[in-house]
Backbone as CSV, one residue per row, in Angstrom:
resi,resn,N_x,N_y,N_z,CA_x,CA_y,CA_z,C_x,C_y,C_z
1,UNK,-61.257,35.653,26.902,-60.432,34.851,26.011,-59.270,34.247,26.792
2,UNK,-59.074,33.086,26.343,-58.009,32.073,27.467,-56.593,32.450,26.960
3,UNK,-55.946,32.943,26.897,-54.137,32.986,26.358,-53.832,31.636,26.694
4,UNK,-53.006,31.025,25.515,-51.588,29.650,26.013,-52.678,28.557,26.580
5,UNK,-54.215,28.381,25.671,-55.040,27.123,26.190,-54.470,25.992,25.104
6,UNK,-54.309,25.018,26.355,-53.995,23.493,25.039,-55.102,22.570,25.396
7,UNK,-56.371,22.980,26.487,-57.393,21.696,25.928,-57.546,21.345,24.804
8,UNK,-57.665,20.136,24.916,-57.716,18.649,24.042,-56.561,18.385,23.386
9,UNK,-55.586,18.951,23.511,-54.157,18.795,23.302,-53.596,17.752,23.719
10,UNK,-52.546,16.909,23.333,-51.503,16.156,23.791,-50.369,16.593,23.636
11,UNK,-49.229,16.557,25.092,-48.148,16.598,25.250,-47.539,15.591,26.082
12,UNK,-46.465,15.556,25.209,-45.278,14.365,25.810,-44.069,15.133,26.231
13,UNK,-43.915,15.118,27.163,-42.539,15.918,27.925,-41.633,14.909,28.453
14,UNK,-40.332,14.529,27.368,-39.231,14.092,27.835,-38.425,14.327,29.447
15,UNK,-38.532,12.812,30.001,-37.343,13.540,31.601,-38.927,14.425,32.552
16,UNK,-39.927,13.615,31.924,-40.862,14.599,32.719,-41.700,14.544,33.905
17,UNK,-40.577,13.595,34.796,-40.987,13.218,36.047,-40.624,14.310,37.181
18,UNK,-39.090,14.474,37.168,-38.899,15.572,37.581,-38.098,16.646,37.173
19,UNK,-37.640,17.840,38.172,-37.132,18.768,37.815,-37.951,19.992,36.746
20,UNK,-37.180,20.143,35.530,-37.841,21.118,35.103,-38.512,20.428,34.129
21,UNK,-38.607,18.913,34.115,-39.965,18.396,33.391,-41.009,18.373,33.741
22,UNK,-40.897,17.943,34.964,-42.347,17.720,35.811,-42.692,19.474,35.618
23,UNK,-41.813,20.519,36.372,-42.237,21.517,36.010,-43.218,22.169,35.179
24,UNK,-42.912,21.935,33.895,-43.478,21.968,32.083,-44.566,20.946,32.602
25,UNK,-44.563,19.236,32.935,-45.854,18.334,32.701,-46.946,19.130,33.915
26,UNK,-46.716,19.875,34.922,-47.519,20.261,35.716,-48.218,21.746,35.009
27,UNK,-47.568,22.464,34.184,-47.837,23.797,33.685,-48.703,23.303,32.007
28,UNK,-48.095,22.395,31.905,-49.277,21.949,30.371,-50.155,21.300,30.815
29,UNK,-50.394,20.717,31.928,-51.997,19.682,32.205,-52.499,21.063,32.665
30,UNK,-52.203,22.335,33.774,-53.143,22.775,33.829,-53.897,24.139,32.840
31,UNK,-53.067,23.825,32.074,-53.814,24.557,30.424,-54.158,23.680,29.987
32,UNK,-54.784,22.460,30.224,-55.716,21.857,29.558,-55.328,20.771,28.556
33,UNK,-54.133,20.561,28.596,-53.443,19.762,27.610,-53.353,18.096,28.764
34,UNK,-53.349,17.174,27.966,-52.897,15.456,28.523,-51.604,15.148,28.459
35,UNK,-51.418,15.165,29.294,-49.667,15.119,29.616,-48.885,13.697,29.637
36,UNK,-48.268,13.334,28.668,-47.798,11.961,28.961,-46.439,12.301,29.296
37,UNK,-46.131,12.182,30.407,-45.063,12.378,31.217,-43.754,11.118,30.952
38,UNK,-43.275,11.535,30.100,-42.474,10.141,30.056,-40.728,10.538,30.198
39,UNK,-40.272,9.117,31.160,-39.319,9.028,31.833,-38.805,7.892,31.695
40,UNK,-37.298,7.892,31.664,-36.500,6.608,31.794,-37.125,5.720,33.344
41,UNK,-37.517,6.758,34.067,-38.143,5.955,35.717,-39.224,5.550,35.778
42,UNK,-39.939,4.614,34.919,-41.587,4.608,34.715,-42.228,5.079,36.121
43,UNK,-42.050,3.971,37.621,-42.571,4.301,38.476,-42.405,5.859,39.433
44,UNK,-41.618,6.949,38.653,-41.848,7.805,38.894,-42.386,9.108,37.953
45,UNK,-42.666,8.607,36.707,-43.729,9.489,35.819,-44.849,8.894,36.335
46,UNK,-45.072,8.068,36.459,-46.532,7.661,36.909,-47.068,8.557,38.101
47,UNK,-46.083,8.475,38.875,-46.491,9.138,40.124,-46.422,10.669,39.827
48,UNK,-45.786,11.378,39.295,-45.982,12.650,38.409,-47.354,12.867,38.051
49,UNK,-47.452,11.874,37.204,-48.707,12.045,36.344,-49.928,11.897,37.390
50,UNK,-49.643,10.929,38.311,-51.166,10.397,39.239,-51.363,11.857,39.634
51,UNK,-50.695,13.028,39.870,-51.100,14.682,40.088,-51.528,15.276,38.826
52,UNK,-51.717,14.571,38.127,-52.477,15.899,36.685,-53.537,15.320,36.528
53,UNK,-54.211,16.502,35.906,-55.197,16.100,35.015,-55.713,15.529,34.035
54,UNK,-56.726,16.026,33.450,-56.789,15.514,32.122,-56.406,14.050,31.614
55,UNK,-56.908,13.511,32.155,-56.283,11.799,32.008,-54.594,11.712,31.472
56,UNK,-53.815,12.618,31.882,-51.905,12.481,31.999,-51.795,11.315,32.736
57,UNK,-50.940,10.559,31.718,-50.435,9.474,32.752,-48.712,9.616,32.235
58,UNK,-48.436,8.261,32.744,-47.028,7.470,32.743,-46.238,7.471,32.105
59,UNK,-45.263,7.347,31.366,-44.846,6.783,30.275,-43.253,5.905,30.405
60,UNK,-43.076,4.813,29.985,-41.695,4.582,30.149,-40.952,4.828,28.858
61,UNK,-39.689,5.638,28.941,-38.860,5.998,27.434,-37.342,6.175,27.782
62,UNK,-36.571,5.593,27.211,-35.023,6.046,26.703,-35.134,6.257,25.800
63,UNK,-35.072,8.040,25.594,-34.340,8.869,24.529,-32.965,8.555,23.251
64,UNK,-32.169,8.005,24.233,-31.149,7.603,23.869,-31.089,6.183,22.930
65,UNK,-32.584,5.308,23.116,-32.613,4.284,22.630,-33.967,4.220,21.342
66,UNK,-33.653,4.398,19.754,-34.405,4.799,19.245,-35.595,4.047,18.843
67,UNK,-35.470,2.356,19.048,-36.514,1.574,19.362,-37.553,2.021,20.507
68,UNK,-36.988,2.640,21.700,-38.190,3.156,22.794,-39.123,3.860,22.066
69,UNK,-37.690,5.070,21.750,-38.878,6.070,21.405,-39.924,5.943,20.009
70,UNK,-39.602,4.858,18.972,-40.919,4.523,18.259,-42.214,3.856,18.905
71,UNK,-41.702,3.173,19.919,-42.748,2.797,20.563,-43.668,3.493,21.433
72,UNK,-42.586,4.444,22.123,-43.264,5.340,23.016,-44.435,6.485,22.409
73,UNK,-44.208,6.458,21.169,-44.786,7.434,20.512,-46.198,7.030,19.969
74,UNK,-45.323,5.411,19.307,-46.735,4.951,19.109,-47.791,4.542,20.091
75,UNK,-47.608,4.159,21.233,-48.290,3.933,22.836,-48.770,5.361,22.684
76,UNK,-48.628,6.570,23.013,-49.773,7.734,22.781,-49.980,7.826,21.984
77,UNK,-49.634,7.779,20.907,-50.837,8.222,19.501,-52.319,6.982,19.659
78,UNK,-51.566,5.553,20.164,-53.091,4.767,20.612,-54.041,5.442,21.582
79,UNK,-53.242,5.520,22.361,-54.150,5.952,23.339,-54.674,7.164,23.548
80,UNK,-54.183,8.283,22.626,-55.050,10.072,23.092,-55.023,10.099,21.390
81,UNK,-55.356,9.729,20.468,-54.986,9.677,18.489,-54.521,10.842,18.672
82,UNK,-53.418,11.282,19.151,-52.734,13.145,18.611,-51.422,13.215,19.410
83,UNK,-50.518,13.682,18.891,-49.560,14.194,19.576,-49.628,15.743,19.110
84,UNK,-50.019,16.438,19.686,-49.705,18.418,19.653,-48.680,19.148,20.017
85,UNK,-47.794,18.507,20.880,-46.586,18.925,21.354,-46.004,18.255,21.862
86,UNK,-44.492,18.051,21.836,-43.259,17.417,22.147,-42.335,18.635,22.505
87,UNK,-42.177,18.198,24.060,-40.887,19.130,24.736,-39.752,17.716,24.821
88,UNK,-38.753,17.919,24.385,-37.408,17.389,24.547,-36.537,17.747,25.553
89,UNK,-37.064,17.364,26.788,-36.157,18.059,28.245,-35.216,17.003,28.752
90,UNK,-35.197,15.821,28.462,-34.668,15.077,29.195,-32.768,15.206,28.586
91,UNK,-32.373,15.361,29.998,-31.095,15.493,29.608,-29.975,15.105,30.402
92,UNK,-28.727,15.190,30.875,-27.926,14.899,31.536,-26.652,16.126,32.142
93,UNK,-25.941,15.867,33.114,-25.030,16.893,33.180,-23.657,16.507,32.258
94,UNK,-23.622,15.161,33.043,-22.364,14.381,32.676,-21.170,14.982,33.657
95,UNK,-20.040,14.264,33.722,-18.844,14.262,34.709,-18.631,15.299,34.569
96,UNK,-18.191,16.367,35.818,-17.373,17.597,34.840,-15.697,17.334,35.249
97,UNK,-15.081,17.356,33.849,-13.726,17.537,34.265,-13.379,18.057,32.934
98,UNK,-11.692,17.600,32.869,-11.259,18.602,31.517,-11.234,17.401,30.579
99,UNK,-11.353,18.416,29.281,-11.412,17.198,28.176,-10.202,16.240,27.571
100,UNK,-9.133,16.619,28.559,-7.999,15.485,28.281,-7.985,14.450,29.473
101,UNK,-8.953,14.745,30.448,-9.217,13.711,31.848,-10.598,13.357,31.383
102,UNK,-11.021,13.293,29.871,-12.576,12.907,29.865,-13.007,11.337,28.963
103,UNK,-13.202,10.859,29.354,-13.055,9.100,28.545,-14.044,9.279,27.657
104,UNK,-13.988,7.838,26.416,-14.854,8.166,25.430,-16.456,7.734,26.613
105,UNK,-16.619,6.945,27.277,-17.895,6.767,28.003,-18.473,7.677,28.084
106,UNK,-17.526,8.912,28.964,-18.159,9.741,29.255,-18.772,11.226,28.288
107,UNK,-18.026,11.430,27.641,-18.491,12.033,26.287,-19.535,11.526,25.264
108,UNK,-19.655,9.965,25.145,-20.404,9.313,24.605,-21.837,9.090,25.112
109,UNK,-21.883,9.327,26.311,-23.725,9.337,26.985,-24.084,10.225,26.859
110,UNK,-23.431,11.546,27.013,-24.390,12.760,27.317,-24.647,12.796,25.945
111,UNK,-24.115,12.753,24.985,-24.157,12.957,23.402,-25.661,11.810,23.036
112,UNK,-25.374,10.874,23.989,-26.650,10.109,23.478,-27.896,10.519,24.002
113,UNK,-27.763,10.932,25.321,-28.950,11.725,25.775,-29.519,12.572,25.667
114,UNK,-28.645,14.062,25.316,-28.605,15.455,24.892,-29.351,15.479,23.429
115,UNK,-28.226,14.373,22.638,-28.124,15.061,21.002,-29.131,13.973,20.565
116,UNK,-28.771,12.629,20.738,-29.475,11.841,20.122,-30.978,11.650,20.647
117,UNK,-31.385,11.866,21.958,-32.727,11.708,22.320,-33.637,12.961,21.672
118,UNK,-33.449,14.413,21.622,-34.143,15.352,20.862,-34.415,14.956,19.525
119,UNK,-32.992,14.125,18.958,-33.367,14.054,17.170,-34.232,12.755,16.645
120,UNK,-34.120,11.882,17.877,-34.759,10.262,17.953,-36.396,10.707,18.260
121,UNK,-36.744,11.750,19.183,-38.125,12.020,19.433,-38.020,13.299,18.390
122,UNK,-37.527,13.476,18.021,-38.550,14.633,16.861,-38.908,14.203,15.647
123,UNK,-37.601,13.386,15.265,-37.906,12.320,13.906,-39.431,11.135,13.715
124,UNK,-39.625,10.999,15.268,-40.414,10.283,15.375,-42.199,10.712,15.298
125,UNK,-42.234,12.405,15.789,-43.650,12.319,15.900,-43.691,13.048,14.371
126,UNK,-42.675,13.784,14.095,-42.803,15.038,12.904,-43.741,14.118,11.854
127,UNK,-43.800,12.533,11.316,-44.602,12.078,10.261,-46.193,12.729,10.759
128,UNK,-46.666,12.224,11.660,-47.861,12.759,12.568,-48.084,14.483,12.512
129,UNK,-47.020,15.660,13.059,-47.580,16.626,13.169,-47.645,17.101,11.311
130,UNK,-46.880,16.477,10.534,-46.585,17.000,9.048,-48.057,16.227,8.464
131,UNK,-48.622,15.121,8.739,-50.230,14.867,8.576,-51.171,15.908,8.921
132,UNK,-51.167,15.835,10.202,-52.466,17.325,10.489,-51.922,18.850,10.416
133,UNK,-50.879,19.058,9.861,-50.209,20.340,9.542,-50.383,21.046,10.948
134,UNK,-49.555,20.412,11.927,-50.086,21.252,13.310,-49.022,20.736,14.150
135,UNK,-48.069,21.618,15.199,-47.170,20.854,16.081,-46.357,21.968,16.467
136,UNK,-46.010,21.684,18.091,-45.147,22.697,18.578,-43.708,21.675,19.496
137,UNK,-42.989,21.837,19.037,-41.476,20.984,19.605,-40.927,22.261,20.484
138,UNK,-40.436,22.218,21.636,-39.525,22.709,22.437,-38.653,21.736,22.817
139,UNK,-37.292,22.112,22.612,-35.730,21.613,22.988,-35.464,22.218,24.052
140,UNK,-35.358,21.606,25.207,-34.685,22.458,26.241,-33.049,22.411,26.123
141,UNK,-32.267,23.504,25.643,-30.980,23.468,25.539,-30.363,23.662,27.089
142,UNK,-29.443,25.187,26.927,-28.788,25.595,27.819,-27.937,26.848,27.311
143,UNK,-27.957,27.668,28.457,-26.749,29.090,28.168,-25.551,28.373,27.478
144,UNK,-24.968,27.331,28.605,-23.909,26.553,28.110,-23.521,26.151,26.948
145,UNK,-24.602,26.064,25.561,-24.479,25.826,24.623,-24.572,27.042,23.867
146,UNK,-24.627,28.140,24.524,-24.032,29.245,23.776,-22.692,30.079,24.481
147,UNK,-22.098,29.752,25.067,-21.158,30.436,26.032,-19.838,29.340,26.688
148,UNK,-20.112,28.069,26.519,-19.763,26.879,27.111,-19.023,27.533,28.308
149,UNK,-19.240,26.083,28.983,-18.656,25.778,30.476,-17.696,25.201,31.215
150,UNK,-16.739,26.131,31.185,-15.314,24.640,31.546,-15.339,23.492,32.204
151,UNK,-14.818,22.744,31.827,-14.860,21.271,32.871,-16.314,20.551,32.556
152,UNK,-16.864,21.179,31.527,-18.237,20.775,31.003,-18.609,20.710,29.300
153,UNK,-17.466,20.369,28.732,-17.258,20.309,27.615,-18.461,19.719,27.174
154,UNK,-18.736,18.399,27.318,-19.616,17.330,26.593,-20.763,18.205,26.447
155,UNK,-21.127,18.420,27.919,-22.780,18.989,28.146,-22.977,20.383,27.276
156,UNK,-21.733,21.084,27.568,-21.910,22.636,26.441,-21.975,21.766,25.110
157,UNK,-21.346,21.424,24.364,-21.640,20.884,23.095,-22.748,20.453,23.148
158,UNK,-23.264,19.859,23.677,-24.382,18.684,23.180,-25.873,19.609,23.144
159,UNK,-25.441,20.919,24.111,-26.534,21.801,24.378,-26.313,22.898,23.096
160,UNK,-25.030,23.117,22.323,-24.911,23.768,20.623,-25.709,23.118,20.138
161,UNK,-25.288,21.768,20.173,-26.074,20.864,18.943,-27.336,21.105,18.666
162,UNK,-28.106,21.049,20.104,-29.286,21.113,20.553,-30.048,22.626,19.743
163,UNK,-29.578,23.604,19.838,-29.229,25.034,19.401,-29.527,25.113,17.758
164,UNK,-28.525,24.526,16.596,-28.669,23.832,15.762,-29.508,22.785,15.085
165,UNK,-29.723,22.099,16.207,-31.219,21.135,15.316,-32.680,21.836,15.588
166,UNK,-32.473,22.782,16.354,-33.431,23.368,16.369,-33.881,24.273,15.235
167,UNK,-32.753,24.701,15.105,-32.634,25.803,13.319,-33.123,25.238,12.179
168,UNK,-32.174,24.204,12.426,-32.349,23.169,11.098,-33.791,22.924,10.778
169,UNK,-34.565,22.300,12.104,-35.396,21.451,11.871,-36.940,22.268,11.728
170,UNK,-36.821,23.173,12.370,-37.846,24.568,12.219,-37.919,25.161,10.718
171,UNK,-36.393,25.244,10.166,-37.013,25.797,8.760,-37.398,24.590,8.011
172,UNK,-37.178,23.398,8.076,-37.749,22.230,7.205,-39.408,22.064,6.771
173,UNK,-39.856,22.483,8.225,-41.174,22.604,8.545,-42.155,24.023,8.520
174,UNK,-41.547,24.972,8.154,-41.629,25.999,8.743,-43.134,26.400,7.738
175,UNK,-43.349,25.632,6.548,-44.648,26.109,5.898,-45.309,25.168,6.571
176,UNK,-45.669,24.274,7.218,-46.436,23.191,7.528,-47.044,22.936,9.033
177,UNK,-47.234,24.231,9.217,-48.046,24.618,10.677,-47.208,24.011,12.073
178,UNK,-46.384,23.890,11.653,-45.202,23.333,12.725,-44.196,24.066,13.367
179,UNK,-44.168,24.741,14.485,-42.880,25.371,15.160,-42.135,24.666,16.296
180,UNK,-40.849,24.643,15.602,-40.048,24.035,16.191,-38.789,25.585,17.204
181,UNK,-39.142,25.229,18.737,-37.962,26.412,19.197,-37.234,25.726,20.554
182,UNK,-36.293,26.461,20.675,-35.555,25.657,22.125,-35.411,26.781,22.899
183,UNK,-35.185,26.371,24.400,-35.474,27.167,25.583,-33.993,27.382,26.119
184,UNK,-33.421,28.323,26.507,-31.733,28.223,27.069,-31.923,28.665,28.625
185,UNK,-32.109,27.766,29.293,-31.764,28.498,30.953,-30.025,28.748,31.206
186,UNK,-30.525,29.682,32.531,-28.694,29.430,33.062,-29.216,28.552,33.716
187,UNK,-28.118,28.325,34.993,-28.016,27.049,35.697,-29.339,27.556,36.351
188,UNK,-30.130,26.870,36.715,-31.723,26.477,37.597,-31.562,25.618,39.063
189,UNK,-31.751,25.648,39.826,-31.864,24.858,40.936,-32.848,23.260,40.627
190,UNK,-32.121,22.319,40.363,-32.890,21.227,40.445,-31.362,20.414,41.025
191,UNK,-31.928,18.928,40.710,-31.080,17.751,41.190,-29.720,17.674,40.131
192,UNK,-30.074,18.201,38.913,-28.996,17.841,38.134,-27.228,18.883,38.635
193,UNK,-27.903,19.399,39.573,-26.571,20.586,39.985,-25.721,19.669,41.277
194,UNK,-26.726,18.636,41.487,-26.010,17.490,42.455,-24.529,16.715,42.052
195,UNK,-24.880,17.089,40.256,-23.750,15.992,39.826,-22.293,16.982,39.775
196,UNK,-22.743,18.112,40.048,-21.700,19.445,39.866,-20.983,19.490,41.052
197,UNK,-20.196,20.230,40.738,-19.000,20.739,42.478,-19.727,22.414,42.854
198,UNK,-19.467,22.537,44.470,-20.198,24.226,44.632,-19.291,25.112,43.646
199,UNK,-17.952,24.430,43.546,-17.543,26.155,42.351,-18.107,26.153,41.116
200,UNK,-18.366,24.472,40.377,-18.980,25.136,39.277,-20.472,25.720,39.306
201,UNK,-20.949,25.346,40.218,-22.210,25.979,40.773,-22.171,27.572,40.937
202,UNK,-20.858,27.483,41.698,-20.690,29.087,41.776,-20.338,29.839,40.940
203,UNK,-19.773,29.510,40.006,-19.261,29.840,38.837,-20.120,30.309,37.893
204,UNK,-21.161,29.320,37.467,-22.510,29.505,37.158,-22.970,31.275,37.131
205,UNK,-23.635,30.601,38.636,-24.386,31.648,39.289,-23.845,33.181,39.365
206,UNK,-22.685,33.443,39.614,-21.907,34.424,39.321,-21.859,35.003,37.882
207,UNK,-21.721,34.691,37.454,-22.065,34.847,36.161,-23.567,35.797,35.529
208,UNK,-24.685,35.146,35.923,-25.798,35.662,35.928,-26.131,37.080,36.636
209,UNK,-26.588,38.068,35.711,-26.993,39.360,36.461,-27.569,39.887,37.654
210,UNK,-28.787,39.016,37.725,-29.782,38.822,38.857,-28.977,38.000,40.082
211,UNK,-27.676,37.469,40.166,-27.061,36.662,40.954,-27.884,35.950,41.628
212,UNK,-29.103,35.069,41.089,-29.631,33.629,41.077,-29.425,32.796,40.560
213,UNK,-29.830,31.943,40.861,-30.550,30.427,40.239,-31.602,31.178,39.769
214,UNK,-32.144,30.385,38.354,-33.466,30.352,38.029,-34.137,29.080,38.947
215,UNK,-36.040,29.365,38.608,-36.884,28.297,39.239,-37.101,27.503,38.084
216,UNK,-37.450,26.185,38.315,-38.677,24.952,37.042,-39.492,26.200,36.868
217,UNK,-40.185,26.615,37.416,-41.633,27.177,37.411,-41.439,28.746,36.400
218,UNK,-40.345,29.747,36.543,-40.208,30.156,35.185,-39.134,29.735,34.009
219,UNK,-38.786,28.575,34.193,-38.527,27.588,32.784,-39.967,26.807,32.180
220,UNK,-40.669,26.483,33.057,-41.851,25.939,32.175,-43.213,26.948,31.900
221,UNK,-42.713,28.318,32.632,-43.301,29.220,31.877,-43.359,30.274,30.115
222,UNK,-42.155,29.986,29.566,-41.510,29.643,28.757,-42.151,29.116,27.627
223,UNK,-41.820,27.873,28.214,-42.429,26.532,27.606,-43.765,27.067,27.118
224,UNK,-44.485,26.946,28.122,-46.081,26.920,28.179,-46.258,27.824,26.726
225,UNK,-46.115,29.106,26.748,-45.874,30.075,25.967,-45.168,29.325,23.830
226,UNK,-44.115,28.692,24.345,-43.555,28.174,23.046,-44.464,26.609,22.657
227,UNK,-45.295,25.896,23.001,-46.420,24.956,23.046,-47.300,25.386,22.848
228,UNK,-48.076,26.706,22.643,-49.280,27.188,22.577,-49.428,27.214,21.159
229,UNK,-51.126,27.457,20.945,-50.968,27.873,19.587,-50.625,29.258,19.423
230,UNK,-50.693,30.039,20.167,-50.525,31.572,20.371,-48.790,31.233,19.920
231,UNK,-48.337,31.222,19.990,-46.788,30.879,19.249,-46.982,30.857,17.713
232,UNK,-47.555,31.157,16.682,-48.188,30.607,15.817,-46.869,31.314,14.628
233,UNK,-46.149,32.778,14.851,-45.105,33.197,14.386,-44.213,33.123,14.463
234,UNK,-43.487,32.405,15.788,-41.979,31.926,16.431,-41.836,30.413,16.148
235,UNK,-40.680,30.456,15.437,-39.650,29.256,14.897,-38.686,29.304,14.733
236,UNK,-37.989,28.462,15.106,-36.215,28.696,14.869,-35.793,29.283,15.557
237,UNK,-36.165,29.645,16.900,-35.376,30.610,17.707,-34.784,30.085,19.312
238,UNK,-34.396,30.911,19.609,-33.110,30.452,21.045,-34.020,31.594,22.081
239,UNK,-34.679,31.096,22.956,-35.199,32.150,24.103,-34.698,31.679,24.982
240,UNK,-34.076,32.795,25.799,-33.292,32.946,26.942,-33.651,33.033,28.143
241,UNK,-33.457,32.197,29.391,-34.381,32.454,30.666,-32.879,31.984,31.495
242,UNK,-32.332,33.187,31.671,-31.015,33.222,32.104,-30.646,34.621,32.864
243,UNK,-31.963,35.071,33.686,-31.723,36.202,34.047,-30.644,37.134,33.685
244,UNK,-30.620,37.605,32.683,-29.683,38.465,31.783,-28.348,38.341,31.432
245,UNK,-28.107,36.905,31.680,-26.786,36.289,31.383,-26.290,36.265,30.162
246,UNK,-27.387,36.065,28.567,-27.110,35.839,27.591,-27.607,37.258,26.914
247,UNK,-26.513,37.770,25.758,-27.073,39.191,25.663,-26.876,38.817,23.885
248,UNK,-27.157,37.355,23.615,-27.279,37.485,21.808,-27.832,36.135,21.682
């Protein structure tokens, strides 16, 4: 018996060119699922995708822009008729400083990327999974949005919010074969720690029990697990992959 199989499945993984998207689009094509890898960088989901299987391709999407994402949605439902799962990873760090050195710009993107791209792609496929009574949403939040992060105001909020629509939107659905859950890493080693300084890096990391970084590879293990149908009892919940950082 196969555990966590999504052949003939479709998944769309937000931001899922790289980092801990590609991560997740490389760990759902090889359970068998079609991965539409979609990214604000078309020519680099493509190239993501030209490594999977299962006929995964490309996708071009801003989250943040809610005309994309009707389109983007409707572009796979033509082309594979199903959406089965939607991970919402794509996200941002944003500037870190303090919130009286923080402009409305800068408070205002991550909020569009964070808050508004999860609620713009979930609003969008939920008509579809609430038709075939079938659908698994993962939010990739953050510790930060349960603990926040100084000098990282925007991004801790936007990763609560994240926390919250997940609640919300899981019990809405919750008779209708639909689980909706979000994933909380601590800080992970990818590119987005580029936009950080080494103390808040260190800061981070210190913090965490195991005194690591987490990998993509057990964040989209996770995943894999909250996308399955084997998930069939978990909704509404906050799972932690924060090497023992978060203790509620």
């Amino acid at each position: 018996m196969a555990f966590f199989d999504l052949t003939g499945q479709t998944a769309i993984v937000t931001g899922g060119a790289a980092g801990i998207g590609e991560a997740i689009s490389k760990r759902l094509a090889a359970a068998g699922a079609t991965v539409a890898v979609a990214d604000l960088n078309l020519e680099a989901a493509r190239e993501t995708a030209a490594g999977l299987p299962n006929g995964s391709f490309g996708i071009a999407l801003d989250v943040s822009d809610p005309a994309s994402v009707g389109a983007t949605m409707a572009a796979v439902l033509e082309r594979t008729g199903r959406i089965d799962i939607l991970v919402n990873n794509a996200g941002i760090g944003g500037r870190v400083t303090r919130v009286d050195e923080m402009s409305d710009e800068d408070w205002l993107r991550v909020m569009a990327i964070n808050v508004n791209g999860p609620f713009f792609c979930t609003r969008a496929v939920l008509p579809h999974m609430r038709g075939r009574q079938y659908g698994r949403i993962v939010n990739i939040a953050s510790i930060a949005g349960k603990e926040g992060n100084p000098n990282m105001a925007a991004y801790s909020a936007s990763k609560a919010a994240v926390i919250g629509l997940t609640k919300s939107n899981a019990k809405e659905v919750a008779t209708e074969g639909i689980c909706i859950n979000c994933v909380t890493p601590a800080v992970v080693r990818t590119k987005i720690l580029d936009q950080l300084t080494p103390q808040q890096v260190d800061y981070m990391t210190q913090k965490i029990p195991m005194r690591r970084t987490g990998t993509v590879d057990e964040i989209a293990a996770v995943v894999h697990f909250l996308a399955s149908p084997d998930a069939s009892f978990v909704t509404g919940q906050t799972y932690d992959a924060s090497g023992g950082r978060a203790t509620y």
